[in-house]
C-alpha positions in Angstrom: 101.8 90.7 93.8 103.8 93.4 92.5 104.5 95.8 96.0 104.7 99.0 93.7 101.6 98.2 92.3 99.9 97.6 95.7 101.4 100.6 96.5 99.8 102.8 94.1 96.5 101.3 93.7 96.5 101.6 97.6 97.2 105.5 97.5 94.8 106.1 95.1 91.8 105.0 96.8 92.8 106.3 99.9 93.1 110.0 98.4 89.7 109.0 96.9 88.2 108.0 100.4 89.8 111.0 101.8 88.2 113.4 99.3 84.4 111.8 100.7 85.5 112.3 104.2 86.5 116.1 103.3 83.1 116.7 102.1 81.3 116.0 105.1 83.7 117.8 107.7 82.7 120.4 109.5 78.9 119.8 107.6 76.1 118.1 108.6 76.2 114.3 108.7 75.1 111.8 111.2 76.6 110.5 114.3 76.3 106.7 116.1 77.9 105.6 119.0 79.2 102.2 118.5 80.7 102.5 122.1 81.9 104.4 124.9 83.9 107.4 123.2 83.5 105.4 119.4 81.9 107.5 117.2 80.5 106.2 114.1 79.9 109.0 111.2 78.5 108.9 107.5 82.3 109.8 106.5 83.6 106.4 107.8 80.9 104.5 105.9 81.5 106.1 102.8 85.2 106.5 102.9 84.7 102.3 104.2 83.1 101.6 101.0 85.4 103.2 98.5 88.4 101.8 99.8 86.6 98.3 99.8 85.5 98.6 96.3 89.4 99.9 95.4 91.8 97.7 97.1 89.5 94.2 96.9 90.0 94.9 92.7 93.3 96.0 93.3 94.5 92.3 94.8 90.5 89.6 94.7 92.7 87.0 96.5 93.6 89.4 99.6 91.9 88.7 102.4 90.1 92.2 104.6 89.8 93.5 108.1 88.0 96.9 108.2 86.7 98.8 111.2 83.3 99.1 109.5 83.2 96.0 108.4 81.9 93.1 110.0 85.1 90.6 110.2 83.7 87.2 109.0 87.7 85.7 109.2 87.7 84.2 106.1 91.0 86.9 105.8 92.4 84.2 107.6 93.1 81.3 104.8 94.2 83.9 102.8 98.1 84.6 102.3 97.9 88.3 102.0 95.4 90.8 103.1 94.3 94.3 103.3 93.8 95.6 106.8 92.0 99.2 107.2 90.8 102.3 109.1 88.4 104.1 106.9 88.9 106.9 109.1 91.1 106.8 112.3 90.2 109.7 114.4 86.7 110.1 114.3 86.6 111.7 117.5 88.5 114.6 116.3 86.7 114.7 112.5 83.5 115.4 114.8 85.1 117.9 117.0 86.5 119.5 113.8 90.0 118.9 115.0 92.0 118.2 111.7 94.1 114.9 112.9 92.5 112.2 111.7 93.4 109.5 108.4 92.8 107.2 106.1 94.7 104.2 107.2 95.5 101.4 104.9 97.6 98.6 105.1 98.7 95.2 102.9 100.2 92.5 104.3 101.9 89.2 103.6 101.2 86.6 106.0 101.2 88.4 109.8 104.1 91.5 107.9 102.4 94.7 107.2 104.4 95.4 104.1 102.8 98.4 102.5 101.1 101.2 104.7 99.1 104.5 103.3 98.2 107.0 105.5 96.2 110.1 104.3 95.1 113.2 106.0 92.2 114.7 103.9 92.1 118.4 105.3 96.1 119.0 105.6 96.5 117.4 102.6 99.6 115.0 104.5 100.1 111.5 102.6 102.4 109.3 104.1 103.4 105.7 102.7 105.9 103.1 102.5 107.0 100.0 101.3 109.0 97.6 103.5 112.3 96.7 102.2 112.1 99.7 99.8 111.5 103.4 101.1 108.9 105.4 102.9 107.6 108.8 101.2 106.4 112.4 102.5 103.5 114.1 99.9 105.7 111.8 97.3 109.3 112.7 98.2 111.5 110.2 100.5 111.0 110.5 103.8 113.1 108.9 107.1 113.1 108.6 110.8 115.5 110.6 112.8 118.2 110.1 114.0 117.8 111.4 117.6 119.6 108.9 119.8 118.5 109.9 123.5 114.7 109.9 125.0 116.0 113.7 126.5 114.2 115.8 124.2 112.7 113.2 122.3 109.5 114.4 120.9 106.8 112.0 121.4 102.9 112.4 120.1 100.9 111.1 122.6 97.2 110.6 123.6 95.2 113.3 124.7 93.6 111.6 126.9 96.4 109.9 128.1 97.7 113.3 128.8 95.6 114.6 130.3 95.5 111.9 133.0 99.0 112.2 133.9 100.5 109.2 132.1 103.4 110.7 131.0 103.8 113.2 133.3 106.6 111.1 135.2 109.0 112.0 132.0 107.1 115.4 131.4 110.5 117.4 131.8 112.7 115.3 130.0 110.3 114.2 127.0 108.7 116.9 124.5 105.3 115.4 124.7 103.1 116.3 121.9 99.0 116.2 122.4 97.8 114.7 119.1 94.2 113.1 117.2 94.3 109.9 115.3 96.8 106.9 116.1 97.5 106.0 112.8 98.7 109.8 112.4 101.0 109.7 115.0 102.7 107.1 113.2 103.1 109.3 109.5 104.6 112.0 112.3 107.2 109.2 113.3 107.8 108.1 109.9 108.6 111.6 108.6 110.6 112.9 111.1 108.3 115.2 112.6 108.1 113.3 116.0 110.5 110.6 117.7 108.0 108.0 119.1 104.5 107.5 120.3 104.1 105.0 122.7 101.2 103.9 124.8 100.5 100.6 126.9 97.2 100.7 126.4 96.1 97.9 123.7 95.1 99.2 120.1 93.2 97.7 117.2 95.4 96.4 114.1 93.4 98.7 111.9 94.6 101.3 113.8 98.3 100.6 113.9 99.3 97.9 110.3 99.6 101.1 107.8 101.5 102.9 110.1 103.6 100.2 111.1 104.4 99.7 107.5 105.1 103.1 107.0 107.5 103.5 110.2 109.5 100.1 108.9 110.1 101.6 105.8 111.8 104.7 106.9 113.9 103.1 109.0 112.3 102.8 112.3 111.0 100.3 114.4 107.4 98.8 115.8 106.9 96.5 118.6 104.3 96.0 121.5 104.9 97.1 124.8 106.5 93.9 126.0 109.6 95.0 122.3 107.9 91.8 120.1 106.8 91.9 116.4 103.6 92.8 115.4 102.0 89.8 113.3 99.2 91.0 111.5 95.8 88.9 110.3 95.1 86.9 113.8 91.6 85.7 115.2 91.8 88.5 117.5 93.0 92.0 115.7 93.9 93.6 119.6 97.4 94.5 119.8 99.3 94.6 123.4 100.5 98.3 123.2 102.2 100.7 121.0 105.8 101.3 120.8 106.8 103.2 117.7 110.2 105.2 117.5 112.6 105.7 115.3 114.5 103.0 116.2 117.8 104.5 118.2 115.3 105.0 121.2 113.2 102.1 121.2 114.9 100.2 124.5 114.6 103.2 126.4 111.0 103.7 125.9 110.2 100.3 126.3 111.5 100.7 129.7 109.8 103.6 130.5 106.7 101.5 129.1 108.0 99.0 132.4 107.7 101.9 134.4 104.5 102.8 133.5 102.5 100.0 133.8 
């Protein structure tokens, strides 16, 4: 498949999701609980559905692994497949806090290779393609080039926060409460934050676009142990999140040590 192509067709239906999700925020809709602190909203199923109907025309043969969708694993004889968030950061879309996406990735065997993010109420679309460039609302965007984790600014969990996780590194890191973890990602990505890191494990729909995203402009993804992501495995859990733009990663994967 042509990546460009991906590309597009990917951004198109996640500016088309987002537009659903934007009509129900901040308006009356209903709310499940799939789980302890996993809400479940109208906006994900519609914005689930749309991107299904989208990216499945977009590439038939593509295997997909959706949040909202139940995961039968025939994604895995497939060489390539979609992987998506229809709305990371429901928590904060119900709470009215705007930091939530649409995540979408496409991968090629376990590589994320293309990534979408969108942010429907700031209007922020962040994307990539491995190997050829990562863009910012459609201009070029890059990592920085910030080379030491003193005054490193790192968008971190709430929650997290708020329990002291990070406090250890609280004077020498410029920690930055934020939603959605596929957002912190586009914030990586376009040089609005050096890392976010956590060792706590995460779902592949919530990381793959972002990883894509952060590859492309030049930074770099691992677990918390410093290994490669692979992508479109039995189990979609992922051992921690370690994104930076690159010049930092070993030193916050030993703070991650430290951490626990």
């Amino acid at each position: 498949m042509n990546l460009q192509t991906i590309h597009d067709a990917a951004v198109a239906a996640s500016l088309e999701a987002g537009a659903a999700i934007a009509s129900f925020y901040k308006d009356s809709y209903t709310v499940k609980d799939k789980g302890q602190d996993n809400p479940l909203t109208d906006a994900d199923l519609a914005s689930d559905k749309i991107l299904e109907e989208r990216l499945r025309a977009a590439d038939p043969e593509a295997g997909w692994l959706s949040e909202e969708t139940v995961d039968d694993q025939s994604r895995l004889t497939r060489a390539r497949s979609w992987i998506v968030d229809p709305l990371d950061g429901t928590k904060e879309f119900t709470r009215g806090i705007p930091e939530f996406v649409v995540s979408v990735a496409y991968c090629v065997g376990p590589d994320a290779v293309v990534g979408v993010l969108y942010n429907p109420i700031t209007k922020e679309l962040f994307s990539g393609i491995v190997g050829v460039g990562a863009w910012f609302n459609g201009q070029p965007c890059r990592v920085t080039d910030h080379a030491a984790l003193q005054g490193a600014r790192v968008v971190c969990s709430r929650t997290e926060a708020s329990k002291g996780w990070f406090d250890p590194w609280k004077d020498q890191l410029n920690l930055i409460p934020t939603g959605s973890v596929a957002y912190k990602f586009g914030l990586v990505a376009a040089g609005r934050a050096e890392a976010t890191f956590t060792n706590q494990p995460r779902n592949a729909w919530d990381i793959a676009g972002g990883v894509a995203i952060v590859n492309a402009a030049g930074g770099r993804c691992t677990n918390r142990h410093g290994e490669p992501y692979r992508f479109n495995t039995p189990n979609p859990l992922q051992d921690g999140v370690c994104c930076t733009n690159g010049a930092i990663h070993p030193a916050v994967v030993e703070v991650m040590k430290i951490q626990g």
